[in-house]
N, C-alpha and C positions, 0 to 999 in steps of 0.2 A: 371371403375365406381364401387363403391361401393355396394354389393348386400343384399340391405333391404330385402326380401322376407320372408328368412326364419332367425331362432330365432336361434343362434349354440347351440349346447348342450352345451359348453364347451366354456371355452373365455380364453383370455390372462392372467386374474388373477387364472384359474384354474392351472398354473404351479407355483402358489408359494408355495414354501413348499415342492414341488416333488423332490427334491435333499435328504431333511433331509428322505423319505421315503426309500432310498435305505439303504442296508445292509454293515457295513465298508467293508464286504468283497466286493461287488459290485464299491463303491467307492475308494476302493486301484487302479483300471486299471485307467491308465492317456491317456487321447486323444493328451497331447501337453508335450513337454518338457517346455514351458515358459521361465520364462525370472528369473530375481533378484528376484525376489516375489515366484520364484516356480513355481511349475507345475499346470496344469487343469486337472482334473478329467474327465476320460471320460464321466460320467452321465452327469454332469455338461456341456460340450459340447452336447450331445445328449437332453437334456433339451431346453439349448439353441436354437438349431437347429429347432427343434418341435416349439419352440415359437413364432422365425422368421416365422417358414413355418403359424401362427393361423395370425399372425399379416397381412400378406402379404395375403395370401388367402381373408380375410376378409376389407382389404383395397386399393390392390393395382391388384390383379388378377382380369383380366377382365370377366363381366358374359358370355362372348362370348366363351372363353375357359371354364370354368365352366358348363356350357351349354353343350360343346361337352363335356365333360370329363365325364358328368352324363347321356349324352346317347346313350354315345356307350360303358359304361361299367355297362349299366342301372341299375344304382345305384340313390338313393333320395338323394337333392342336399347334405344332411346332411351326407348319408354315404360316398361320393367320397371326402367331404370335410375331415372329419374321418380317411378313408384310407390314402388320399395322407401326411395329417400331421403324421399319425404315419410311415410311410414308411421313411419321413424326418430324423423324430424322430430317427429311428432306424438306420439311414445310415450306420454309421460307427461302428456299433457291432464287426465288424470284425476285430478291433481294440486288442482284446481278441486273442492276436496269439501271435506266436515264431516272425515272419518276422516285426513284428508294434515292440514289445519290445527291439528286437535288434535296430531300429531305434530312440528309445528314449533317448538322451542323456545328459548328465548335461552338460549346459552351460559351466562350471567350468573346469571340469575335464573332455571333451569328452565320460565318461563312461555311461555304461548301469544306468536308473532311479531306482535302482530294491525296494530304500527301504521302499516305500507305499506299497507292495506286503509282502516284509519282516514282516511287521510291524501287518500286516492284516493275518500271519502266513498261505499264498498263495505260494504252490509248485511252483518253478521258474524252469523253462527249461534247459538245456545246450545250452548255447548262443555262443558257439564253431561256431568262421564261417561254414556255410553249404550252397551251393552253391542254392541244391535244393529249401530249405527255403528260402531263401534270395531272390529268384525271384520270390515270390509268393506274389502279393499286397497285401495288405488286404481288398481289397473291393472283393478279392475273399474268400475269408473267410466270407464277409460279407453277399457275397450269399448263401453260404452251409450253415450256422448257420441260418440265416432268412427262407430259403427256408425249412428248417428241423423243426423251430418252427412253419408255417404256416401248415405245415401237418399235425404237432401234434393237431392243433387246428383246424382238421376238411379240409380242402383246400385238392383238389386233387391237385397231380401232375401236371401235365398243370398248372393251375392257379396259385399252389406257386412258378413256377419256373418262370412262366411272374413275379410277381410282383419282385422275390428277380432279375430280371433283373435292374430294377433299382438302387438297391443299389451296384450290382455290377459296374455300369458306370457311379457313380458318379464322378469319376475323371476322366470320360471321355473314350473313347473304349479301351479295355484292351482283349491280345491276348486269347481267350478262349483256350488254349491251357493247362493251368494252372489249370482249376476247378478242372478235375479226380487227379491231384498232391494234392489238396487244402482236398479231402476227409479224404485220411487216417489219416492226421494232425489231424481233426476234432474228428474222432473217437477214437484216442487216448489222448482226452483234460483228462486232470484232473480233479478230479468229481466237486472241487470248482470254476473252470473256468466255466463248463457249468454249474453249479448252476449259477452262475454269469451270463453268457448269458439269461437262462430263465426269474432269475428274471428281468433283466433290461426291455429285452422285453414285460414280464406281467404288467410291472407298466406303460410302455409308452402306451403298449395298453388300459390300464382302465381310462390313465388319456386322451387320445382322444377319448375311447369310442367306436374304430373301431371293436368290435364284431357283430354288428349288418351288418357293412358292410362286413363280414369276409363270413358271414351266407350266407345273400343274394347273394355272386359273385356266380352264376349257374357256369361261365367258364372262361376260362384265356380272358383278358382287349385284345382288342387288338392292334397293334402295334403301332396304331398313339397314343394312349391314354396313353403306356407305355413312349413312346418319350416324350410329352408333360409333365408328372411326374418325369422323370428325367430331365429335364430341369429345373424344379423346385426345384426338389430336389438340382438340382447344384447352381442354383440364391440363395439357402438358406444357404448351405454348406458356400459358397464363405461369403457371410455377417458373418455368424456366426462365423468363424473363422478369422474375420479382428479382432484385439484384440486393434485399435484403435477405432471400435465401442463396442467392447466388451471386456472389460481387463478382464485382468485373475484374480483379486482381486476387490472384491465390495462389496458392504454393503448392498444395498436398496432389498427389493420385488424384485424376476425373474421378474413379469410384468413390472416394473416400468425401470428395467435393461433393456428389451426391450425398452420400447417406448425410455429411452434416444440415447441406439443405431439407434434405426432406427430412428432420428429426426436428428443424427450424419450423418445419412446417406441419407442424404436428403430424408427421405421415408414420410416424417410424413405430407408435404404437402399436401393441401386438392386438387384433380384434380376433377374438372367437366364441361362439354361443355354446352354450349348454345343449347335449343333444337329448332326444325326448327316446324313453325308451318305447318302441311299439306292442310291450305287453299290455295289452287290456286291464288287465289288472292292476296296471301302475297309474292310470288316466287321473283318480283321482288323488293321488301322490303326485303327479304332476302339477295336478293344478293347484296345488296348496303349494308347490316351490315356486311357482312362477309368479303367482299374487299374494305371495306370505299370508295366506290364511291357516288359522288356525285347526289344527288337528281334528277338531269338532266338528269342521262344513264340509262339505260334499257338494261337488259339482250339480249343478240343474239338469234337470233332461234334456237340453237343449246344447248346453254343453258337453255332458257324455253323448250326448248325436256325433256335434262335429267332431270329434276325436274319435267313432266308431265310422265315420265315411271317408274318413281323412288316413286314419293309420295303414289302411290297405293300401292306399293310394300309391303309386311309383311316380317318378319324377317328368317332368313334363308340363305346358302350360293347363293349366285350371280355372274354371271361374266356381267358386262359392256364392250362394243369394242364401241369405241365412234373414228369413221373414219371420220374425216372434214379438210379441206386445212387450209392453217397457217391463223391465221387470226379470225381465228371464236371465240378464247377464249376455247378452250381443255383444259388447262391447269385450270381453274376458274372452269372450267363444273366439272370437275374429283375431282376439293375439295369439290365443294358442294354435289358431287355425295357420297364421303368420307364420310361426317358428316352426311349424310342421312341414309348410310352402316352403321354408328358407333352409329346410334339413333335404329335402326331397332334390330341392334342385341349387344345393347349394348359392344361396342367394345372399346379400352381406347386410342387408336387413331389412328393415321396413317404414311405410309411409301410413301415417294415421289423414284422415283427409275429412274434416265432418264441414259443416254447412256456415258457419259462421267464426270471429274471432273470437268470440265471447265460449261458443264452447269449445275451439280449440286449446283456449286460456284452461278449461277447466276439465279439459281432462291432460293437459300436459305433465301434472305432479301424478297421475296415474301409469300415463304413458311412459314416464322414465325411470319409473319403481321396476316399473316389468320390466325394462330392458337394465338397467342394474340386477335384478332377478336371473337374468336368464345369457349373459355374459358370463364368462368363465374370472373363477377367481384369480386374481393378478393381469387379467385382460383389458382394454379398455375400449369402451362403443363411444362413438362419437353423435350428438344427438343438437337436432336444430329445430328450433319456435320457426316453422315458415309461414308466416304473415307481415303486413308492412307495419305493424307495431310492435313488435317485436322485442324492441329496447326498452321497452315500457314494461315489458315481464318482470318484475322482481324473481320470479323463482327462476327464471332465463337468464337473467342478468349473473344470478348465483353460482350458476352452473356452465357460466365463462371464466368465474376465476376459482371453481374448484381445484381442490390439489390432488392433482394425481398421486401421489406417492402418498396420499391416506390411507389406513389401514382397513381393509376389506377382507372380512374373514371368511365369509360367504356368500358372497356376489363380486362382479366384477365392480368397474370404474365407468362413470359417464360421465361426459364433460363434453362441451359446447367449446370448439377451437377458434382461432381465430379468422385463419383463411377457410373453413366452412361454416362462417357465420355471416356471410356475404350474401347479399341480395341474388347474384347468379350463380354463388358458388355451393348457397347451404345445403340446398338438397342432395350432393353427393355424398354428406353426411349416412353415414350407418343408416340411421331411426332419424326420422323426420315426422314433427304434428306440425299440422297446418290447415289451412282452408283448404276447400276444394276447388279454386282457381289456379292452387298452383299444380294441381293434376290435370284439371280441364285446359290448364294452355300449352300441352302438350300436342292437342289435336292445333295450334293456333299458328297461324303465320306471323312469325315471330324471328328476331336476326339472328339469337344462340339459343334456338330449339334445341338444337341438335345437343346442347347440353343437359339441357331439362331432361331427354329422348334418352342419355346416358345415364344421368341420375339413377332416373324410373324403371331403366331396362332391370339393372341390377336390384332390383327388389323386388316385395312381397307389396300390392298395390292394396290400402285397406279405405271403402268410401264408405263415409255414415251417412244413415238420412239419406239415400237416395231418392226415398217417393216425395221430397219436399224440394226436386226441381222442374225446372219451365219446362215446355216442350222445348224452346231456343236450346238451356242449357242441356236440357237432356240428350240434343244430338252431337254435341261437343262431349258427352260424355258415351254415347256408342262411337263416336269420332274414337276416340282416347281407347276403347277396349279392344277397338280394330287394330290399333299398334302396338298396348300393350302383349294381344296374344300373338302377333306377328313376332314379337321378340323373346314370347316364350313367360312371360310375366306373367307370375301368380295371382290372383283378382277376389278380395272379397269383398261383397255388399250385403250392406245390411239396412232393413227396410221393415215398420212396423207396418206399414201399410202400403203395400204395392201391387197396385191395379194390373191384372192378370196380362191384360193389353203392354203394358207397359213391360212386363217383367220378358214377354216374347221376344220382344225388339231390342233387350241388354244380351238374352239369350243368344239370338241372331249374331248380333254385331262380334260377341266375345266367338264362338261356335262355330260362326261363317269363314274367322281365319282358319279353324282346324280340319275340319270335317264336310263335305259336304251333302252328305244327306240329310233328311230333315230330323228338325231337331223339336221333335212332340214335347209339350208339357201336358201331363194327366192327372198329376196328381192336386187334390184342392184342400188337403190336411193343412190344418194349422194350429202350432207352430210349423215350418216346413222347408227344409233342406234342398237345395236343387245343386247340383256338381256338374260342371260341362266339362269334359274332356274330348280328346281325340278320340276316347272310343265312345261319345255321344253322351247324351245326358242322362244321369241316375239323381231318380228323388227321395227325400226319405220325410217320413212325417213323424213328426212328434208328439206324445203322447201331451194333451193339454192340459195344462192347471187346471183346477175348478175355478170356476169363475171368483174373482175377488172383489167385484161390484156388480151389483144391478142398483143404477142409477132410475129415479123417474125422471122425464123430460119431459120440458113442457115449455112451448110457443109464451112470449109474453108482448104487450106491446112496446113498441119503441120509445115512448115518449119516456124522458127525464121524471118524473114525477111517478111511474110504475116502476123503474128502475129504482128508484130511493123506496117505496113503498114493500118492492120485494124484499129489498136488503133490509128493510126494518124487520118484516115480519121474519125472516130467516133468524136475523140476531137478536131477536126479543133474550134467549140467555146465554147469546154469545155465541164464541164462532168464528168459525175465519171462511171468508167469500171471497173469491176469485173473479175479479171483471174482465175480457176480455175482449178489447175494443180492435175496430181493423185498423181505424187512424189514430193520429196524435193526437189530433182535432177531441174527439169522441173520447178519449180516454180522460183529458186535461176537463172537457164538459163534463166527464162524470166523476170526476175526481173532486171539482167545485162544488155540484149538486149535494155527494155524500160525504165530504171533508164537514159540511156546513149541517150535516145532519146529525154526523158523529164527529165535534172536533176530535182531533186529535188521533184520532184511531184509524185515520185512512193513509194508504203509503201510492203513491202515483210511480211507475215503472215504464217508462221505453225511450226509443233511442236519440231524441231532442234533447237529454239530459249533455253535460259535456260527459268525457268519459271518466273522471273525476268522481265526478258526482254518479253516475250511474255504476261503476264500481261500490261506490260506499252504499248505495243502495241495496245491490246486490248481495254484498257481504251482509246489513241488517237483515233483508227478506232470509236468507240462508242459516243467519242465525237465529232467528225468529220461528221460520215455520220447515226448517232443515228436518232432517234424519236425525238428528240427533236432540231436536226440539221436543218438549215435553211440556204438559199443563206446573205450572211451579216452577219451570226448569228452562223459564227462557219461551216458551210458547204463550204468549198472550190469551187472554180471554176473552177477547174481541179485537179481528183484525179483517179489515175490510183491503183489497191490492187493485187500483186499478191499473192493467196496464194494456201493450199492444201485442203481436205477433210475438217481441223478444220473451212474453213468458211462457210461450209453448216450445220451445228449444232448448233455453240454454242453463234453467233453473231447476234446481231441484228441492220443488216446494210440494208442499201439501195442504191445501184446503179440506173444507168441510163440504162447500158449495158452490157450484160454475154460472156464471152467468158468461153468456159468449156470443159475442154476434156472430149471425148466420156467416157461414163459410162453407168453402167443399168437405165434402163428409171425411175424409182423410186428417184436413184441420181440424176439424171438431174432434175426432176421435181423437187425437194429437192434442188435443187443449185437456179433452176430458182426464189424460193422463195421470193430470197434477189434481186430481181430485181422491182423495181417499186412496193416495199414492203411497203411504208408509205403513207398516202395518205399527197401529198404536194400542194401548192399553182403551178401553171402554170409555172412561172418565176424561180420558182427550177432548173427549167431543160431544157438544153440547147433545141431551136426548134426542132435541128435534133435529140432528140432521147426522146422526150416526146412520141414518139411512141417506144416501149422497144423493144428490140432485141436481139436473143440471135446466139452464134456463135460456131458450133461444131470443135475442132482440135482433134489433139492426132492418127489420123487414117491414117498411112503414105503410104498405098497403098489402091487404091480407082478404078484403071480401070479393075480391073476383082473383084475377090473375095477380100474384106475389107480386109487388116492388119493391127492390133494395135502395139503401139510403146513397148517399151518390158515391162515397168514398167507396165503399163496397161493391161497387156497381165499374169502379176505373180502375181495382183491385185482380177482380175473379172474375171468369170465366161463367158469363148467366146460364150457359146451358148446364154447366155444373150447379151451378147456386140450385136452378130448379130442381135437376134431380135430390137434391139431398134434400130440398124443401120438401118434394115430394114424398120422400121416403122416413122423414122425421113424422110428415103429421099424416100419414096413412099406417105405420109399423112403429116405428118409436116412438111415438108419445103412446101409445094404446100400452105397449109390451115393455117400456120400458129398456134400457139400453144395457146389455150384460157386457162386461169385458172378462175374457177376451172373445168370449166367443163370438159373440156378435161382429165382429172388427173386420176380418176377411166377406163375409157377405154383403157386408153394406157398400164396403169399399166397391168392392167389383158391381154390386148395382148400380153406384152412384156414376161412377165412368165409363158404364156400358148405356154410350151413346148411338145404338144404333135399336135399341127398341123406343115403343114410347110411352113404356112408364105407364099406361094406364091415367093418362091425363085427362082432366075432364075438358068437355070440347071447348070450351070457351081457352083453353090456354092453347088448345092445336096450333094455330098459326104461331102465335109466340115461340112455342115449343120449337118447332120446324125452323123458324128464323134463327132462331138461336142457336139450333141445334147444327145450322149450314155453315152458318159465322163461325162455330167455332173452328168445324173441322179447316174452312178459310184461315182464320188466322193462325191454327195448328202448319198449314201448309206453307203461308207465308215466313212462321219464324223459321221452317225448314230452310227457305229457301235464304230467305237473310242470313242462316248460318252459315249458309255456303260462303259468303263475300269475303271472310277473316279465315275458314277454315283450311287446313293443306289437305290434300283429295286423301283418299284409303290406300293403305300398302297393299299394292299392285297395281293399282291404279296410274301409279308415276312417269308410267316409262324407261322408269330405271334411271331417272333422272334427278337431282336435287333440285330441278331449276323450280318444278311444279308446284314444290315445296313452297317454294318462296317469290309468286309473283303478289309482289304485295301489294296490299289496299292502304298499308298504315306505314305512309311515307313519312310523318314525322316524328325522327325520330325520340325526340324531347318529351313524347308524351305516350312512348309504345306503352311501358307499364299499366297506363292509368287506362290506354284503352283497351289492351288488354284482357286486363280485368274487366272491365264492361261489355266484350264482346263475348265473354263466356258466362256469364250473370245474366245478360240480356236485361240488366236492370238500369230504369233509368239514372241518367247524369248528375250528380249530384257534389255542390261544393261543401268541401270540408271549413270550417275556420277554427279561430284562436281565439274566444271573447277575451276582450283586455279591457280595464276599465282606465279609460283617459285620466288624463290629470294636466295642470298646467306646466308643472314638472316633469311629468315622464307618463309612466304608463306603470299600471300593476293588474297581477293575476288575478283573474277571480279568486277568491277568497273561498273556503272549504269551510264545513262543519268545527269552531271550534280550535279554525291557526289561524286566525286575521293578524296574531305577529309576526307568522310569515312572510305578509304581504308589503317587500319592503319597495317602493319606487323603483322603475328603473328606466334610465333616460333611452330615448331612442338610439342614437348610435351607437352605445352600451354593450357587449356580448353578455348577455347574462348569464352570471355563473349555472355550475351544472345544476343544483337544484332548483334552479329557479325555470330553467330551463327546460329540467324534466317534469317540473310541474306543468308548465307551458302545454307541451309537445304532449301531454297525457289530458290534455282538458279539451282536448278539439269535440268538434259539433256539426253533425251535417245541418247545412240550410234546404228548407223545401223545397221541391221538384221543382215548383214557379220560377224559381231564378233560371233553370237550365233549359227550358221547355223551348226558350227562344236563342236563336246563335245571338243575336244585337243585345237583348236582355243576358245571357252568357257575357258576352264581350265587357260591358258596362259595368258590370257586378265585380269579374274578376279585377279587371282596371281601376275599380275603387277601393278593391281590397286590397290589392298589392302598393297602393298611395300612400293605406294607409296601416302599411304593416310598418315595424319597426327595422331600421336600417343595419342594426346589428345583430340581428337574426341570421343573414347571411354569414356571417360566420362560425354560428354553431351549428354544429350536426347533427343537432335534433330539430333544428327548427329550419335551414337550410329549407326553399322551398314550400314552406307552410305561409298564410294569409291568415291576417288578421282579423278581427272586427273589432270597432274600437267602440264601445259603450259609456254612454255619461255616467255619473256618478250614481244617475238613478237605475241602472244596467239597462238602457235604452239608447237605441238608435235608427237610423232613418238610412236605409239600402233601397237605391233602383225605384223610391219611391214608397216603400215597404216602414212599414213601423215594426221593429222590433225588438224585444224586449227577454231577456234572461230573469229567472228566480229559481231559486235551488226548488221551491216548491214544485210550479211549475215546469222548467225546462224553459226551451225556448218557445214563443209565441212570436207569430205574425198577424198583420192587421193591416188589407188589401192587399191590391195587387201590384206589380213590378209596371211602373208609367208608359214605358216603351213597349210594353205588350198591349196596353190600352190602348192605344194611339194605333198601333198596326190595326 
């Protein structure tokens, strides 16, 4: 949102004319080699740059960051606005070196640019390769030059060596290894070089005006407010040098050269929200304009909650934990909770962030109704799919070549732009749904955090599913609430199930930046509100639904043949059963057992499938046992789903009856969900299971001490596994399992690891072993978090260096590890199944277009649909392939042999492996048999040869 308040000293028409001001000797140094037209003058860039940064600041930075930025480097909002444009301004001074001049080269003739310097009768170097020089950037030069002119002008030490931090990592972390080499360079410039630095720097400073901030900084900025200007600094950099927003040849006003660039770049739209009124009265009138419901609904109690704890609220950082079973609308609460966050502390929008792609996929057509909702009419929000498939969105894809100039009677415009549909660029989009990796790699050492750090400052931070991470990723995620409330960032979570333990230490971490006295939880209501502020924590409880199942539960044994035995007698007159396996393995075994018992009528679900085919599944399961499924109406009379974890997340189905391998009581209560999850007419469901019931397997010894089957046993956590075993067959099988009330007390039993359950002795020892291991391995993913993580803000020193001594030196694979270092989940390869030919290669073939599947030779680019089919059917391979770096190495090496050579040139498949399958979709990997069928998915058969051998 745009910040009226105050008056700039200085506006976008004050840089026209600032080029003709500089000296020809100043104007000989070039920032770009260019193109046919010639070179850019570095002023000319550093102008540019400064302009970008007046225009953006003043229309597209949010007051929210603006806000922190002025006070925590308690500066008036006029000088931090001041400072950060001339810091822009000045980025690339360091441009003024031996190692930038060697890089400048004519198009033409590959040689050095030298003769604007010539010409400008400016001493030239010996450009004689030199090792030394040549690995010195120039934004380290940028620093010593900048940090050397702010001293002269009064800055101590401290404070000019924070700020010329930012010009130093505008191009992102760079080994500080370099500055003490970058000195001596400096002091032996030629007297017209640093004339040339001086003046450039005096004239950016007068024409922003930043003396006045220069005076006032008492001490160095500190570290979140350093991150958050080089962030900007880099969002400016990056525009200013697209040279199709900005060519290197023009005519008009620098102002006017701005506004066309940034109107190129989709900046120039007008963004503003709809404000919510704080009469109580209107809450649910609100919530009917933000989710177009109809005049007849009325908000839940859960939602009139957070709109009565929220609307008193005054502006300032917040954490929201909104704990209610499925069902209550969490998802509704948490937007309107958003746009309450984003009116309070004027924020320019929001991030949705849930657990997987599959449900980021599926709430994005939700996600963007509300924010067309709730954008002002003739406004327009810009809205980004953040995950790495992205392009694969058809409703994403739509919503990049929407027309803005469509007619909108009563909502604003969303649309998906081009330069913030970039990998590092999307998240500064308005509204952003994604995974939660890309919030979790905020806490991550990473080379343009400091971007992501800007994105995020200026929003409302929304996480689903927070009780369904690791302890690893869950310290990357109080990582992540320690900077969001550092920078004043609004925070909600939402969680059906979270362990009292766990909800302290979100509490802590958000709470610990504001306040520090202790910060008590008392309250144990649920559904249940918790709000942290600066002025401490207020809870509020929710008055409960009545319960909408009492399930029976009951132990069964593992073996295959009680498993088809149960499901017979359940469906004797039909029915829809839910199987829920830990592995693929186990889902694929029971999907053969009970395909063969009931042809036809069984559907097999998780994630081996390609994503093709797991798509089209999905959409059947949803059309079949959906919301909007009915007996006669598309709801089958006998349907049996086996699947894995993917159908406690990301589907919105409804059985009759659960069958679920043992898992942490959280999961279970998470699986039990999808059981008598819609409310339906009587005649839905067959007599015998209108009362729901759910069935525990997976636990293959059961007369002394519990053992789990082994997948589940390399899965979960046995000191959990026990407690919920424990508390299933001593309370839940006798009383049966009510939702929701039961949900909160199990939960906190199951993960209150430090009684002992009342176990009987023969399990003592086990218990205790298990019980030590865990909190061990709890402590060690602590400490493995640390290795990728950047320390807490204050922790730094006031330094960026802390930030970034990194563990992930290469660079070619930051993304992928990344994401793995905030997941904590193992390594796992993606591929492409293609089916050989002697002629070429073809796609898997789909449900129903095998005349899609037309050959296509290897060295071939394949057209786009061939291609988007491609890029949309990939497959993870099992853990076994990665488990080993030599087993790793061999794997990828054969895949990458035998990928296709024209792949490299499309941009969907760039970077993607192959696997190449006979005719009979079989192949032979690392020693491995394996084998595709739309039935099954993928299967393998042994083990990878080179793991044998070791």
């Amino acid at each position: 949102m745009t910040d009226h308040h105050h008056t700039p000293l200085f506006d976008l028409d004050s840089w026209n004319g600032i080029v003709d001001d500089f000296s020809p000797t100043a104007r000989a140094f070039l920032a770009k080699s260019g193109d046919a037209n010639g070179p850019m003058s570095l002023v000319q860039h550093l102008v540019d740059s400064g302009a970008v940064a007046t225009y953006l600041w003043d229309s597209w930075l949010s007051q929210q960051i603006k806000d922190f930025l002025s006070r925590t480097t308690r500066l008036s909002p006029e000088q931090i606005r001041s400072l950060t444009v001339f810091l822009v301004s000045g980025h690339d001074i360091g441009k003024i070196s031996n190692p930038f001049l060697r890089k400048l080269r004519s198009p033409e003739t590959n040689a050095p640019i030298l003769y604007p310097l010539e010409n400008a009768g400016i001493p030239i170097p010996d450009l004689t390769p030199d090792e030394e020089i040549a690995s010195l950037a120039h934004p380290l030069y940028s620093r010593e030059l900048l940090a050397r002119w702010l001293k002269d002008r009064g800055l101590k030490p401290p404070a000019a060596l924070s700020l010329a931090q930012t010009v130093e990592a505008h191009h992102g972390w760079l080994d500080a290894s370099g500055r003490k080499a970058a000195v001596p360079f400096v002091d032996s410039y030629p007297p017209e070089w640093q004339s040339a630095v001086n003046e450039i720097l005096n004239i950016l400073a007068a024409a922003t005006q930043v003396q006045s901030a220069l005076e006032s900084l008492a001490k160095k900025p500190p570290t979140t407010a350093i991150q958050i200007i080089t962030g900007f600094m880099v969002m400016c950099d990056w525009l200013a040098s697209n040279t199709d927003f900005f060519p290197l040849r023009f005519e008009c006003p620098q102002s006017e050269r701005i506004k066309q660039g940034m109107a190129k770049a989709e900046f120039d739209l007008r963004t503003e929200f709809k404000q919510l009124d704080d009469d109580p009265t209107l809450v649910a009138q609100n919530y009917r304009s933000n989710f177009s419901w109809p005049e007849s609904t009325t908000p839940r109690p859960v939602q009139l909650a957070i709109a009565d704890i929220l609307h008193a609220k005054s502006s300032g950082p917040s954490l929201l934990i909104i704990e209610a079973p499925t069902g209550e609308g969490k998802t509704e609460g948490a937007l309107y909770a958003a746009l309450l966050f984003a009116q309070h502390n004027r924020a320019s929008g929001a991030i949705l962030a849930a657990p997987t792609m599959a449900t980021a996929n599926g709430l994005f057509k939700r996600f963007s109704h509300w924010v067309e909702n709730i954008t002002e009419n003739s406004a327009v929000s810009s809205l980004y799919l953040a995950h790495s498939k992205n392009r694969l969105s058809t409703d994403y894809r739509k919503l990049r070549y929407r027309d803005i100039g469509e007619d909108c009677a009563d909502h604003g415009t969303v649309i998906a732009t081009d330069w913030l549909s970039g990998r590092k660029n999307g998240l500064l989009a308005n509204f952003v749904v994604g995974t939660i990796d890309q919030v979790l790699m905020m806490a991550l050492q990473m080379r343009h955090s400091m971007l992501r750090h800007l994105a995020l400052a200026g929003k409302v931070v929304i996480l689903d599913e927070v009780h369904a991470y690791s302890t690893y990723t869950n310290e990357y995620l109080a990582e992540t609430l320690r900077w969001l409330a550092a920078y004043g960032v609004p925070v909600v979570l939402l969680s059906a199930t979270l362990p009292t333990s766990r909800k302290k230490e979100l509490v802590a971490a958000y709470g610990g930046q504001l306040i520090k006295k202790d910060l008590a939880l008392v309250e144990e209501g649920y559904p249940l509100l918790t709000l942290v502020t600066a002025d401490g924590v207020s809870e509020q409880a929710v008055a409960p639904r009545p319960d909408d199942m009492h399930a029976r539960v009951k132990l069964i044994d593992d073996s295959i043949e009680t498993l088809t035995q149960v499901v017979t007698e359940l469906c004797a007159d039909g029915g829809v059963v839910l199987v829920i396996c830990n592995t693929i393995r186990r889902a694929q075994d029971a999907f053969v057992a009970l395909e063969a018992a009931f042809p036809g009528e069984v559907r097999l679900h998780h994630s081996a499938f390609t994503g093709l085919d797991r798509a089209r599944h999905e959409e059947e399961l949803l059309d079949e046992l959906g919301p909007a499924s009915h007996r006669n109406q598309g709801r089958p009379n006998l349907r049996i789903v086996c699947g894995t974890q993917t159908l406690e997340q990301s589907l919105d189905v409804d059985a009759d009856a659960l069958i679920t391998d043992i898992a942490p009581m959280d999961l279970i209560i998470q699986r039990a969900g999808r059981l008598h999850r819609h409310q339906r007419p009587e005649s839905d469901r067959p007599e015998k299971l209108r009362d729901a019931c759910i069935y525990i397997r997976g636990v293959v010894e059961t007369s002394s001490k519990p053992e789990w089957d082994s997948g589940t046993k390399h899965i979960y956590d046995d000191a959990l596994l026990l407690t919920t075993y424990r508390l299933l067959s001593t309370e839940v099988v006798d009383k049966g399992f009510h939702r929701p009330s039961d949900v909160p007390g199990l939960v906190q039993k199951a993960y209150d690891l430090a009684t002992d359950h009342e176990f009987p002795e023969d399990w003592a020892e086990r218990w205790e072993e298990s019980r030590l291991k865990s909190q061990a391995n709890s402590s060690a993913d602590k400490s493995k978090s640390r290795v990728f993580r950047i320390p807490s803000p204050g922790k730094t020193g006031g330094s960026l260096d802390s930030l970034f001594e990194m563990s992930v030196h290469d660079r070619s694979q930051e993304e992928v590890k990344a994401t793995a270092s905030v997941r904590d989940a193992e390594s796992s390869i993606e591929v492409i199944p293609i089916v050989d030919d002697v002629y070429g290669y073809r796609p898997l073939s789909a449900k129903g277009d095998d005349h899609l599947m037309e050959l296509v030779e290897d060295t071939t680019t394949p057209n786009f649909d061939t291609a988007f089919r491609l890029a949309a059917s990939t497959v993870r391979l099992p853990t076994m392939f990665t488990r080993s770096d030599k087993v790793w190495d061999r794997t990828v090496d054969a895949l990458e042999d035998q990928t296709p050579e024209g792949w490299k040139e499309h941009y969907l498949l760039k970077g993607q492996v192959a696997l190449r399958l006979d005719q009979n979709l079989e192949a032979t990997l690392s020693g491995v048999k394996i084998r595709y069928s739309e039935l099954l998915g993928l299967q393998t058969e042994g083990f990878p040869k080179i793991q044998e051998e070791a």
